[in-house]
Structures are given as C-alpha cells and as structure tokens.
Legacy VTK file of the C-alpha trace (Angstrom):
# vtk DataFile Version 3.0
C-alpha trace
ASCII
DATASET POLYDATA
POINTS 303 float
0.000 0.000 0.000
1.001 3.524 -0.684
0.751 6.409 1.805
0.293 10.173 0.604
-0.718 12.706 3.120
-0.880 10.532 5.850
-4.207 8.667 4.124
-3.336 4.860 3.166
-4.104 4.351 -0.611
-5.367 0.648 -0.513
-4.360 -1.466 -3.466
-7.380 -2.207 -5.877
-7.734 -5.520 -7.897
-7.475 -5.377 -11.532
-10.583 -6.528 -13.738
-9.720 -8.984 -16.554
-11.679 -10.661 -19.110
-12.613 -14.103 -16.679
-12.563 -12.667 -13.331
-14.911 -10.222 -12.992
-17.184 -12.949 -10.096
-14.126 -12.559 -8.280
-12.818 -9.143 -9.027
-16.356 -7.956 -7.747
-16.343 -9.406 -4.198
-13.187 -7.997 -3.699
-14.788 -4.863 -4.938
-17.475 -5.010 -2.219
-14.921 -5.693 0.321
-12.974 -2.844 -0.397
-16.036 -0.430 -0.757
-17.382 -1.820 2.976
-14.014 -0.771 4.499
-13.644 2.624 2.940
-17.565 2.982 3.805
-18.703 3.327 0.649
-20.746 0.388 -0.345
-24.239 1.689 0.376
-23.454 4.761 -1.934
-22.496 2.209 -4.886
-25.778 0.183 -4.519
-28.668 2.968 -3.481
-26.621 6.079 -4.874
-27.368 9.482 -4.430
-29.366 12.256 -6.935
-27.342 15.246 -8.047
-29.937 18.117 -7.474
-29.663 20.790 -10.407
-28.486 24.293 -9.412
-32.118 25.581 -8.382
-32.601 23.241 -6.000
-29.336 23.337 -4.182
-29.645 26.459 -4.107
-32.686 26.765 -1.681
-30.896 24.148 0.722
-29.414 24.633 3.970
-26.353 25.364 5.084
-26.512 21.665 6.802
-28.394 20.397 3.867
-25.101 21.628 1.710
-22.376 20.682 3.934
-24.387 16.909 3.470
-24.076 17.109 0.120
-20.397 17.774 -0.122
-19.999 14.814 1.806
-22.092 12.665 -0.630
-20.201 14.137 -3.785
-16.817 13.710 -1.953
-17.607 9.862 -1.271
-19.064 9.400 -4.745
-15.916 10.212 -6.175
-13.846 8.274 -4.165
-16.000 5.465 -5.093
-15.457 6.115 -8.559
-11.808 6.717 -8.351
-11.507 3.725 -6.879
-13.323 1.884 -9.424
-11.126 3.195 -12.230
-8.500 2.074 -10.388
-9.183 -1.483 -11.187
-9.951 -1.124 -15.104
-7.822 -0.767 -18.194
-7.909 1.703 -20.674
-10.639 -0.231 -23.122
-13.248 -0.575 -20.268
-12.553 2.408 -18.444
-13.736 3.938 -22.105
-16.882 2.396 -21.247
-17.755 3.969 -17.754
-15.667 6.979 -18.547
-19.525 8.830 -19.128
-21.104 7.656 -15.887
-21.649 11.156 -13.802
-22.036 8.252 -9.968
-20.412 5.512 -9.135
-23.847 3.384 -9.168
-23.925 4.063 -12.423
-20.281 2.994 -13.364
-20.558 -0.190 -11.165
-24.255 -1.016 -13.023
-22.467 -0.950 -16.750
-19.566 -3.155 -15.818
-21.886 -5.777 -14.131
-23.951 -5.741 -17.224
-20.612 -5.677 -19.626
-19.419 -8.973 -17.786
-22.179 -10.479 -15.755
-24.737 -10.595 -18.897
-27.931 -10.226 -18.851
-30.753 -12.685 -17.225
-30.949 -14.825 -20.195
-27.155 -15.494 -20.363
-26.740 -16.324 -16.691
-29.319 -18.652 -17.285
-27.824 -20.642 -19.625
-24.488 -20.143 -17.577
-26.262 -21.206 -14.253
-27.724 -24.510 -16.196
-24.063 -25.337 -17.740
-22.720 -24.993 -13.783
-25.876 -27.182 -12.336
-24.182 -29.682 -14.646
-20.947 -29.822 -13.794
-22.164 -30.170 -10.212
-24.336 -33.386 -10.743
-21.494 -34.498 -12.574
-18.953 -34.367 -10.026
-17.690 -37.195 -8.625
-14.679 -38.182 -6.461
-11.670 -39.840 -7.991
-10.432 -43.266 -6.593
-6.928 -41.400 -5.292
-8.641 -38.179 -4.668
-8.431 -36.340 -0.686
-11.809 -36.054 1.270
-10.203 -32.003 1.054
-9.546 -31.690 -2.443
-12.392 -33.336 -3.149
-14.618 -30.367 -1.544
-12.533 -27.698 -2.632
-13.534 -28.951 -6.185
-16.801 -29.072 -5.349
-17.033 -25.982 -3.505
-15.528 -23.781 -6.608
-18.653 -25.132 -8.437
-21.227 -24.073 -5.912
-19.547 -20.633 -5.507
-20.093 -19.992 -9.007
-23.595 -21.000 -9.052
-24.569 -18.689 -6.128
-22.569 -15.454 -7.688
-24.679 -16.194 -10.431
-27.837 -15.412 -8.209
-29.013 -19.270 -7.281
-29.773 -19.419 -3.810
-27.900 -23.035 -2.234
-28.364 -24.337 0.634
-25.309 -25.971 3.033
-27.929 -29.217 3.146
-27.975 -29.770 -0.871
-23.892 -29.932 -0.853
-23.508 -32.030 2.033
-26.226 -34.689 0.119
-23.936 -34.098 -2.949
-21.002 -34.437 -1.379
-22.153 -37.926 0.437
-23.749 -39.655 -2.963
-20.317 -38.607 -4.701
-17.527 -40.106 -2.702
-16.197 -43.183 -3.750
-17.652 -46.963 -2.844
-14.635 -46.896 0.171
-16.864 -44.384 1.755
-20.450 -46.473 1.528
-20.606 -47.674 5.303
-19.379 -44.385 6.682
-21.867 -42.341 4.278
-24.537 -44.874 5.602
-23.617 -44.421 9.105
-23.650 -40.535 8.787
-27.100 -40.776 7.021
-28.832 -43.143 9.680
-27.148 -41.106 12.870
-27.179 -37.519 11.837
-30.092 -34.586 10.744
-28.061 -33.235 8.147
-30.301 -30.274 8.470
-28.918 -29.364 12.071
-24.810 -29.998 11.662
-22.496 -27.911 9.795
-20.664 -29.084 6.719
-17.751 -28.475 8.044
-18.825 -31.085 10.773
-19.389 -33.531 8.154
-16.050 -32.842 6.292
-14.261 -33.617 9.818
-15.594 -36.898 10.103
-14.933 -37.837 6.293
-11.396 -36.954 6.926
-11.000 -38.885 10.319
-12.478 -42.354 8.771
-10.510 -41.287 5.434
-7.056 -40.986 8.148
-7.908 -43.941 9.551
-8.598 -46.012 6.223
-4.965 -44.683 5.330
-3.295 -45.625 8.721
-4.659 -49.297 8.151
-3.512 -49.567 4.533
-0.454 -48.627 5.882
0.159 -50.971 8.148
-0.860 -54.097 5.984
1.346 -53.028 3.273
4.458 -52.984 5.624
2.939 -56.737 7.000
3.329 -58.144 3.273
6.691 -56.487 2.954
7.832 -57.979 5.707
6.585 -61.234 5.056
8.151 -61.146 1.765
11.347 -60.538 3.057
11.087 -63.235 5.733
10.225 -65.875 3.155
13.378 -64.960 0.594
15.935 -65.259 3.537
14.287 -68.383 4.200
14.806 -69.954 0.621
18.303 -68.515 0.545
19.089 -70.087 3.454
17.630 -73.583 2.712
19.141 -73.086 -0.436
22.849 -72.686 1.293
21.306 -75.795 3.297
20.780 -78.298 0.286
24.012 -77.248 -0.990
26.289 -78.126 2.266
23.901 -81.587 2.596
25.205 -82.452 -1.282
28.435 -81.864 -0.332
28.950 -83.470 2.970
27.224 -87.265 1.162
29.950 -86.702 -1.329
32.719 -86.965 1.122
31.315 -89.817 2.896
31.160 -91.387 -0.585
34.614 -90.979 -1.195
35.790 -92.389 2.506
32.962 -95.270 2.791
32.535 -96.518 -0.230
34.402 -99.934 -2.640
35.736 -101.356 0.692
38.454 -99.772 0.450
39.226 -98.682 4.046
41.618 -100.995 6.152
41.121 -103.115 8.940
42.639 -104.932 11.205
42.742 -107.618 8.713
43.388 -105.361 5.503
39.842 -104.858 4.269
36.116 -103.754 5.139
33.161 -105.665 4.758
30.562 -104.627 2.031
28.180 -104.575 4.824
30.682 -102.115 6.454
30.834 -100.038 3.191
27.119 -99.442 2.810
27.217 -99.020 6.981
29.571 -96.272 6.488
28.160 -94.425 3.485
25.093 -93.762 5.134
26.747 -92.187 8.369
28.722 -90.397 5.374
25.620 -89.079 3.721
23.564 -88.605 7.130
26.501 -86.064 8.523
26.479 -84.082 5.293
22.309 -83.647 5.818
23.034 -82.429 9.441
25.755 -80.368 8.328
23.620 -79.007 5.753
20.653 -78.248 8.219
23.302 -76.352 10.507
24.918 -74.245 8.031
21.067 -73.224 6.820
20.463 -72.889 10.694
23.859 -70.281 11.017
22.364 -68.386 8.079
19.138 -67.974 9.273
20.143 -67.024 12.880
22.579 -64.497 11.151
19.699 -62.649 9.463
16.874 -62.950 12.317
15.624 -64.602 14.946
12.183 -65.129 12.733
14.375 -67.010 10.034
16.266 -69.531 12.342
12.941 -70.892 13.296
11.829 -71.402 10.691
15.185 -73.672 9.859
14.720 -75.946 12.880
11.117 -76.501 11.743
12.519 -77.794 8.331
14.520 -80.290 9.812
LINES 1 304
303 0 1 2 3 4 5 6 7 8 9 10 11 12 13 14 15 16 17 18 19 20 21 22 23 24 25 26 27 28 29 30 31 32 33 34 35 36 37 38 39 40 41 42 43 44 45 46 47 48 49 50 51 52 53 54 55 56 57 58 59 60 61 62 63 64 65 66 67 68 69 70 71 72 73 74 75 76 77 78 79 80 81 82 83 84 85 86 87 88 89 90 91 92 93 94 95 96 97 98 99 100 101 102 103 104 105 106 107 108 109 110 111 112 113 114 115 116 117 118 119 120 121 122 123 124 125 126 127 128 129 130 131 132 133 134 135 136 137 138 139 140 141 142 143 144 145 146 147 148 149 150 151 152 153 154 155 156 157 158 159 160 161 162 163 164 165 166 167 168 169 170 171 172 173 174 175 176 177 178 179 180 181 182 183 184 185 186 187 188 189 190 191 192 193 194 195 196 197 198 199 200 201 202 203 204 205 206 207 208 209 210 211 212 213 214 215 216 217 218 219 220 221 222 223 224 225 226 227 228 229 230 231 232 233 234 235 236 237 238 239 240 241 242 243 244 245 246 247 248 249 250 251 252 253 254 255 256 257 258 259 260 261 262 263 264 265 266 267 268 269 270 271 272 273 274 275 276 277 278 279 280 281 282 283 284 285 286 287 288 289 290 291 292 293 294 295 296 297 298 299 300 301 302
C-alpha cells in the first residue's frame, strides 16, 4: 500500500476478461471498508443548481460529503480497469452508475446467466470423487462449483452440498456415508462437521492400509531369507554325502585284517551321507540365525 498525506491508498484488484465474479467481491470488500458500499448500490441524486440552491447550510455541507464519497467510489473503481473498459464507464456522472455498466458488460444479462447457471448445475451433478482423490480436495472442487452457481444469483443451501457431497464419494466411503445418514439430521450440523468426520475415517482407512502393506513387505522378506538359506542348506547336505562317498565306499578302508566288509561299506556311506544332511541343516540354521531370529525358526522346523 502507498501512503500520501498521511491517508493509506489501498491497493485495488485489476478486472480482466474471466474474473470479474471474483474481481467484484473484492470490490465489495474494499467499498465496505472505505464505507462506501451503500453509496455504490442505493446512490445518491445530483440536485440541479435551483434546487441546491434553496438548501441549507446543513443540507449543503451533506451534500459535499455525498459528492466527496461518490468520487472516491469512482476513483476507486477506475483504479481497477484498463484503458478499453474504463472507455466504457468513462460517461457515468455516480459511481452506481459505473458499477451497473460493468456488471452488465461482464455479468450478462438474465438470459445469459441462465444458460451459464444450467451449464454450472451440470458440472455439479457431474462431479464425482476420484479413486486417489483427498476427502479435502475433493470439496474444494466441489465448492468452486457451488460458488459460481450462487454469484450467479441461485440461492444453495449448506444441506444440498452435504447430500452431494455424500452420494459422490467413492464406494470406500459407503458404510461411513450410511452411518452418517442413519445417525445424523443433516439439516442441524455444519458441513464443516461432516467434512471432519470424512477426513478422520478417510485418516484412519490410510493408517490401516499402511500398516498391511508394511505386513506383506515384511513377510516377503522373511520368506526370501528363508529360501536362501535352505538353499545354502541343500548345498552343504550335497556336499557333505559326497565326502562320505569318497571315505565309505568300494571297501576300500583298512582293517585290522586289511579290508572292510561290504556290509561295512554301505554301513559307512550312510553315516557319510547322514553327517552331510546335518551339516547341511546347521549351516542353513547359522544363516538364518545371522539374518533374524524369525528365520532360524523357521530352519529348525525344516529339519
């Protein structure tokens, strides 16, 4: 803001082609604190020379004060246009009258909001939420809509968004929407009530999703340390029966009289083969304790 004379210039919007719905309330807004609102809607008559001439000194001083605000209003209103549409208001002796021709330059007249108020009833019965969309977002979308319709003159109700809003969520919201329905007058809570407990079962519904994802995550993990390490296992039990091949078998090994039985062969290439499956089991059991305590357990079960 810029100060001259010790009075605060405030800054005034600018009015473009597609914003005038908005540019307007801002408008208002400004003209309410600078206490000039009432002037722009009722206005005020410029008497001719005659009749201000049989008024009172009060009756004068009153008017100077009308005339001063009226052009503050419409100072302020230029302000906010470019040099094309300030061409069109440059003629208008009030600010009423300057306000009135912009709102009929960009509003339109009744028949075009119609057909601009029956395009924006369509786009809100078409809304729906999207499967990833926020409860928040959601609304916001939805609200921009409604907004719209009621600059446009349509009188809406809180109770005809919050039934919109419930038959458009998605079919992860059916119970809770149900629930809502059957325990609450949606005539006598606030929507912002209702968007509360959308988002606390929509946080909740998140939380959970959460938490079984990182279940199956860790379960996946759990079972490929398992095969790794009954994988090491079968390996070490292959290798431990060939060595007891290679010391038991073809009678080779010497007695006391020079040679073993064949009974004594087969006799020792079992213990052979039976201490390379226990050796096996114990190096998969080493692995498994070396990764976690879930995985070792799981080896002792598999032998």
């Amino acid at each position: 803001m810029a100060t001259t004379n010790n009075l605060v210039n405030p800054q005034v919007p600018k009015l473009l082609k597609d914003n005038y719905e908005s540019w307007s309330i801002q408008m208002r807004a400004l003209f309410g604190s600078q206490e000039l609102w009432e002037l722009i809607i009722d206005g005020f008559t410029e008497p001719t020379p005659e009749v201000e001439a049989t008024y009172t000194a009060e009756e004068k001083k009153a008017l100077r004060e009308q005339r001063k605000k009226d052009s503050k209003a419409r100072f302020l209103l230029y302000q906010g246009l470019d040099e094309s549409t300030f061409e069109r208001v440059a003629e208008a002796t009030t600010s009423k009258e300057a306000w009135e021709i912009l709102a009929t330059i960009y509003k339109g007249v009744e028949r075009v909001k119609r057909i601009r108020l029956q395009t924006l009833r369509g786009d809100l019965e078409a809304a729906q939420m999207k499967d990833e969309e926020q409860i928040s977002d959601y609304y916001s979308r939805l609200l921009l809509i409604v907004n719209k319709i009621r600059r446009n003159g349509e009188k809406m109700e809180d109770i005809r968004v919050m039934e919109k809003l419930l038959r458009s969520l998605t079919s992860k919201f059916e119970h809770v929407v149900a629930a809502i329905e059957e325990s609450k007058n949606l005539e006598e809570i606030l929507i912002e009530e209702l968007l509360g407990s959308l988002q606390v079962h929509e946080q909740r519904m998140q939380e959970k999703a959460s938490s079984i994802v990182l279940e199956q995550e860790e379960a996946l993990l759990k079972d490929r340390i398992y095969a790794e390490a009954m994988l090491l296992g079968s390996r070490a039990g292959r290798g431990g029966a060939g060595r007891a091949g290679l010391t038991g078998g073809g009678g080779k090994l010497c007695s006391h009289n020079g040679y073993t039985s064949p009974k004594a062969d087969h006799e020792t290439t079992l213990q052979g083969a039976d201490k390379g499956k226990h050796e096996g089991v114990a190096d998969a059991e080493n692995v498994a304790a070396s990764r976690g305590p879930a995985v070792a357990t799981s080896g002792k079960d598999a032998r």
